[in-house]
C-alpha positions in Angstrom: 32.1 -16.5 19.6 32.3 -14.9 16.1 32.3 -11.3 16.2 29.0 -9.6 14.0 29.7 -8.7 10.8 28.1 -5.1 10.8 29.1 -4.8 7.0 26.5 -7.7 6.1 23.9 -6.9 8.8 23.1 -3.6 8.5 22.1 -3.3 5.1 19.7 -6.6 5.9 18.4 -4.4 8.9 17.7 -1.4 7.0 16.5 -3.5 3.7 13.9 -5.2 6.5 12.7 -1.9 7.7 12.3 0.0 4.3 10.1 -2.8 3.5 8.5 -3.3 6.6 7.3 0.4 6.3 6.3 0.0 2.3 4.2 -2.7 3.8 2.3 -0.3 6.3 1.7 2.4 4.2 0.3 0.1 1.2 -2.5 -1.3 3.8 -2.7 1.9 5.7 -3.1 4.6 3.0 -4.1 1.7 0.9 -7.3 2.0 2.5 -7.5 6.0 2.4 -6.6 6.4 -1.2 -9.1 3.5 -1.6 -12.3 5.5 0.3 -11.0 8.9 -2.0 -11.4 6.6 -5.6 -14.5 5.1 -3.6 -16.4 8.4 -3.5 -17.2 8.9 -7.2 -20.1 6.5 -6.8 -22.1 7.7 -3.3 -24.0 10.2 -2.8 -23.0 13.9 -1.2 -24.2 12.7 2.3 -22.1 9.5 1.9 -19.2 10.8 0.6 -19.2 13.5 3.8 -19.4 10.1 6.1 -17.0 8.8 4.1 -14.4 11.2 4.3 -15.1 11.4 7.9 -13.9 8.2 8.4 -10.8 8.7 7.5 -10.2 12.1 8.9 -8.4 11.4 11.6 -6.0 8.7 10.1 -4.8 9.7 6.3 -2.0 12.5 7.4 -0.7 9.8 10.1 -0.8 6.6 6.9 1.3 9.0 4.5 3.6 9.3 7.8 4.9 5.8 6.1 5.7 6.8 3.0 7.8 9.1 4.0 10.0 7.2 6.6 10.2 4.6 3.7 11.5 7.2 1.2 14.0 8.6 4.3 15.2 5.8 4.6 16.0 4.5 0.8 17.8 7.8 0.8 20.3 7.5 3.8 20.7 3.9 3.6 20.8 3.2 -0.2 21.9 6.5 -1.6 22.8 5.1 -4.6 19.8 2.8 -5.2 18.2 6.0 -4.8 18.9 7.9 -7.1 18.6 5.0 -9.9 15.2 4.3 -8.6 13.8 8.1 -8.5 15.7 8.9 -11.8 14.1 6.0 -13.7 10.7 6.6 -11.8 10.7 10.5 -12.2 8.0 11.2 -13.9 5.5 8.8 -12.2 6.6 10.0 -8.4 6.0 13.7 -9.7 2.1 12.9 -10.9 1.8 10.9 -7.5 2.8 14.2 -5.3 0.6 16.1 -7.3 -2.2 13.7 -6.3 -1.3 14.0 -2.8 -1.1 17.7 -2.7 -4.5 17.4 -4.6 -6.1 15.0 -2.1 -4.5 16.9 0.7 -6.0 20.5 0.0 -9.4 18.9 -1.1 -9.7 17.3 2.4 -9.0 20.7 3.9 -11.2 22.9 1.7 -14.1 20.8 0.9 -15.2 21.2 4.7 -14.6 24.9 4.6 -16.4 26.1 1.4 -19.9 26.7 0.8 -22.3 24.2 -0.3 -22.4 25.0 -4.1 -18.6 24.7 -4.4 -18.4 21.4 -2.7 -18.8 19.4 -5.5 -15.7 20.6 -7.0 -13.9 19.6 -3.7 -15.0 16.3 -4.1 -13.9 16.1 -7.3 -10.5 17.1 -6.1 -10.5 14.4 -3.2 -11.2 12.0 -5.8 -9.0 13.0 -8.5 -5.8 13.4 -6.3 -6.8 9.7 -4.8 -7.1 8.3 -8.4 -3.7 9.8 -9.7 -1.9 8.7 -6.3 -2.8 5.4 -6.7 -2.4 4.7 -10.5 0.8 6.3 -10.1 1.8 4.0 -7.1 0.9 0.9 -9.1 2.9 2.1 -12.4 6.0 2.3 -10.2 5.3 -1.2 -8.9 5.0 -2.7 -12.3 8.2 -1.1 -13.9 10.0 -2.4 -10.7 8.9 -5.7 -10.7 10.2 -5.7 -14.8 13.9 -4.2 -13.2 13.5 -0.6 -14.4 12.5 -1.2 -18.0 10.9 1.6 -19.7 10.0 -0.7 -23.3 6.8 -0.5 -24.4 5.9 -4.1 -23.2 7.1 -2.9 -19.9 5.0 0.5 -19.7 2.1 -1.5 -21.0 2.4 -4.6 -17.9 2.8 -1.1 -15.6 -0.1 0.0 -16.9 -2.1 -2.9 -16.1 -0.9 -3.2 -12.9 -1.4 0.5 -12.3 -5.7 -0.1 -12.4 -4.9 -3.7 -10.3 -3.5 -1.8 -7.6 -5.8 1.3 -7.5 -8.9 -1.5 -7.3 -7.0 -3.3 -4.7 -7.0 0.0 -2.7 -10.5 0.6 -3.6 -11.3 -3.2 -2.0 -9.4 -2.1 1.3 -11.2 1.4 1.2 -14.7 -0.9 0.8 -13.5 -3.4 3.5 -13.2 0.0 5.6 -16.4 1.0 5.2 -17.9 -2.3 6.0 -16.3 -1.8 9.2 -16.6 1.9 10.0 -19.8 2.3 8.4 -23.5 1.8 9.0 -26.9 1.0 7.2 -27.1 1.7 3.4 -23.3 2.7 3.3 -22.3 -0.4 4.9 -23.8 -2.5 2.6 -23.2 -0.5 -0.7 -19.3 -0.7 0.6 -20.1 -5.0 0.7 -21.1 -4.6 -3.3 -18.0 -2.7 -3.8 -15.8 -5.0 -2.3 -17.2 -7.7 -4.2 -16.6 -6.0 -7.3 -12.9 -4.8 -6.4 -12.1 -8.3 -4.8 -11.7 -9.8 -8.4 -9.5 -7.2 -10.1 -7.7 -7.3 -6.6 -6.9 -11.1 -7.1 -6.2 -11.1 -10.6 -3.5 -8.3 -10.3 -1.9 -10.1 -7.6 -1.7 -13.6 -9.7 -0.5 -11.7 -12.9 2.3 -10.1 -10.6 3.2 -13.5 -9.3 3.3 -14.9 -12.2 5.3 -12.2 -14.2 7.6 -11.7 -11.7 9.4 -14.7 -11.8 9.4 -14.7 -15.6 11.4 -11.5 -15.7 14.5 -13.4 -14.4 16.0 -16.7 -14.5 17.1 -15.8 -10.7 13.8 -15.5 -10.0 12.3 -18.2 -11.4 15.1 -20.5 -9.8 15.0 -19.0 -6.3 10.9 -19.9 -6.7 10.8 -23.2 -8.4 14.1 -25.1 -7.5 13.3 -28.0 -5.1 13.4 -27.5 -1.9 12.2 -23.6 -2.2 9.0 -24.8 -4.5 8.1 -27.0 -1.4 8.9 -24.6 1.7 7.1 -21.3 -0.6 4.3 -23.2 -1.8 2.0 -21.5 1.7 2.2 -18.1 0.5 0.0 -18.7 -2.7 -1.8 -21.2 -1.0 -2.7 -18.8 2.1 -3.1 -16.2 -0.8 -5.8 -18.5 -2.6 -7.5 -19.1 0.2 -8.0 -15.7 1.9 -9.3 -14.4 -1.6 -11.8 -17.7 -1.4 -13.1 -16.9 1.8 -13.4 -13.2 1.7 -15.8 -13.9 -1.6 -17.8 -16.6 0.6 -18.5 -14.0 3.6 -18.9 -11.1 1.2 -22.1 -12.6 0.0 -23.5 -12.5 3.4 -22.7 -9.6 4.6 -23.3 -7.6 6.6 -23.7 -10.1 9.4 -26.1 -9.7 12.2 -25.6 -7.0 14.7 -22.5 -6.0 12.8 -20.2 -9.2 13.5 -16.8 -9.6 11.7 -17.2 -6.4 10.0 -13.6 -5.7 10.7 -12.6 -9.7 8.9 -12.8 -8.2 5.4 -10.1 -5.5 6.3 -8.0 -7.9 8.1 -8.4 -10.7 5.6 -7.6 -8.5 2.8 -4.3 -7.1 4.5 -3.4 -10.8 5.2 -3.2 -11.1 1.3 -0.9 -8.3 1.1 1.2 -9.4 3.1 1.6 -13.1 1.4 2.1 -10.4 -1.6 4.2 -8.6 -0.7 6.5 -11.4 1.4 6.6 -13.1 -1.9 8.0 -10.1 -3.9 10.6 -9.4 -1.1 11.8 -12.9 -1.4 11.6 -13.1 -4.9 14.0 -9.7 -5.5 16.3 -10.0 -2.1 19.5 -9.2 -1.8 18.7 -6.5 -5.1 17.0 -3.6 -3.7 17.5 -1.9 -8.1 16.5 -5.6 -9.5 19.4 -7.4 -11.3 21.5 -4.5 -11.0 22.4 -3.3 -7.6 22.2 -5.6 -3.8 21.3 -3.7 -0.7 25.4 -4.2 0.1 26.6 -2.4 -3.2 24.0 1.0 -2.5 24.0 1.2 1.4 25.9 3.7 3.0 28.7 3.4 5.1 28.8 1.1 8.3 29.5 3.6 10.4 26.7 5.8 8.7 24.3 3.2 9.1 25.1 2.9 13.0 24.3 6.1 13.7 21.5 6.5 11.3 19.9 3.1 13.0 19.9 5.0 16.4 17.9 7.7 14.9 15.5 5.3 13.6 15.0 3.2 16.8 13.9 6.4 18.1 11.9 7.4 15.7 10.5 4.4 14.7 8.2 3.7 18.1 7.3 7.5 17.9 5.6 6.7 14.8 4.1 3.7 15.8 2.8 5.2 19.2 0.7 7.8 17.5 -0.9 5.5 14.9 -2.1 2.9 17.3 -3.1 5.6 19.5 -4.9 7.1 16.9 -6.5 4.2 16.1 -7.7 3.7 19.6 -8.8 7.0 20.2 -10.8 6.8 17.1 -11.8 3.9 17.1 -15.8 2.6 16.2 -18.3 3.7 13.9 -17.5 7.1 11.8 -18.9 9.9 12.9 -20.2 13.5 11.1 -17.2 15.4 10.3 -16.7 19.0 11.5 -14.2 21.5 12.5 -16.1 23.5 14.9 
């Protein structure tokens, strides 16, 4: 039996698990940052119930982004540092909006009533820039770093696809944590959202592939065409029966309120399975594979025994979070 090749594997390893973690943190903060942007258009009861219903969820979601980031650093150092150069401006803006979004949460249930507003504001500000900022970053990636003006300009666009794609997973939510008026002023919004949401993924689709001849080989050579042809297709069809049941709901006694969520992270996924296929083995597109800017072997060994520890940690305490938690939101209060 062939020995493993550790020098090939481990970079695959650690290339699965950066993205596996990208891929939590998009649906779980998703969501968050989606409720924040959400709350410019309820009222100052709803936003309270709002907020509450992600309070016990939105520091552990971030958790994500951060093991994601960890781990582009001590796996790809060099990767890196290209990304984070190129992208410096943008990932400064979007820790400002967390730091924004992050002392709002604290201090809006703290103050008195006539300074509230300005709280909320906050919340919703920091949410806004986080997300925009987020979907900048995706669209100069997707183009391989390009700062043109073409380039800043596709960003751009995909900057407001993204933040209403979080706003339609901060609606889906609400459908399921909320009740009564919010519940079904959350169904309006994710009707509205739903459309920008599936437009921004098409245009990324079809961009993507455009933006190298790679690309566009690995996706339309025969047989790939034929065996990739269910990720659009499941795509296309989640997006067509999430707009059939959003004009029903809510349902009767508060059935499936939790598909809309689901249904929406399901066309993520076939997103964001697409892009991952589309840029593998570059983790810096066209210019850098994930065996060119990962670390050492033997680095890798031992840093892939601290993250098989700490990996289920973090996973333990969301889904018992999520447990614990679990059901319709309740009044938020610190006493």
């Amino acid at each position: 039996m062939d020995m493993i090749n550790w020098e090939q594997v481990l970079p695959v390893v650690f290339a699965g698990l950066m993205g596996l973690s990208i891929l939590i943190y998009v649906v779980l903060d998703g969501y968050d940052l989606g409720v924040g942007v959400l709350t410019a258009f309820a009222t100052p009861a709803e936003k309270d119930r709002m907020i509450a219903s992600i309070g016990p969820f939105w520091d552990a979601n971030e958790t994500w982004l951060v093991l994601a980031v960890g781990l582009l650093l001590v796996a790809f150092p060099a990767a890196h540092g290209v990304i984070l150069t190129t992208l410096y401006l943008p990932v400064m803006i979007m820790l400002i909006g967390l730091i924004f979004r992050g002392v709002a949460f604290e201090f809006r249930a703290k103050v008195k009533p006539e300074q509230k507003r300005w709280w909320n504001l906050s919340f919703f500000a920091g949410s806004l820039i986080t997300a925009l900022s987020q979907g900048y970053m995706l669209g100069i990636y997707v183009l391989g770093l390009d700062l043109s003006w073409p380039s800043i300009l596709f960003a751009m666009g995909v900057a407001v696809a993204l933040c209403a794609t979080y706003a339609f997973l901060g609606a889906a939510w609400l459908i399921y944590k909320a009740e009564d008026a919010l519940q079904q002023k959350a169904v309006g919004w994710a009707k509205r959202t739903l459309i920008v949401m599936a437009l921004g993924m098409g245009t990324i689709s079809l961009v993507t592939p455009l933006a190298s001849d790679r690309i566009f080989d690995k996706w339309f050579s025969v047989p790939e065409i034929l065996l990739l042809a269910p990720l659009p297709l499941v795509a296309g069809g989640l997006f067509v029966g999430l707009w059939f049941m959003l004009r029903h709901m809510p349902f009767s006694r508060d059935r499936f309120s939790w598909a809309p969520l689901v249904m929406g992270a399901g066309a993520m996924i076939t997103g964001f399975a697409g892009l991952a296929y589309s840029f593998y083995p570059y983790v810096v597109p066209e210019r850098l594979t994930i065996y060119e800017a990962a670390s050492a072997t033997e680095s890798l060994g031992i840093i892939l025994v601290g993250t098989l520890f700490v990996l289920p940690i973090i996973l333990g305490y969301t889904v018992f979070a999520y447990t614990v938690f679990r059901g319709k939101a309740t009044a938020l209060s610190y006493k």
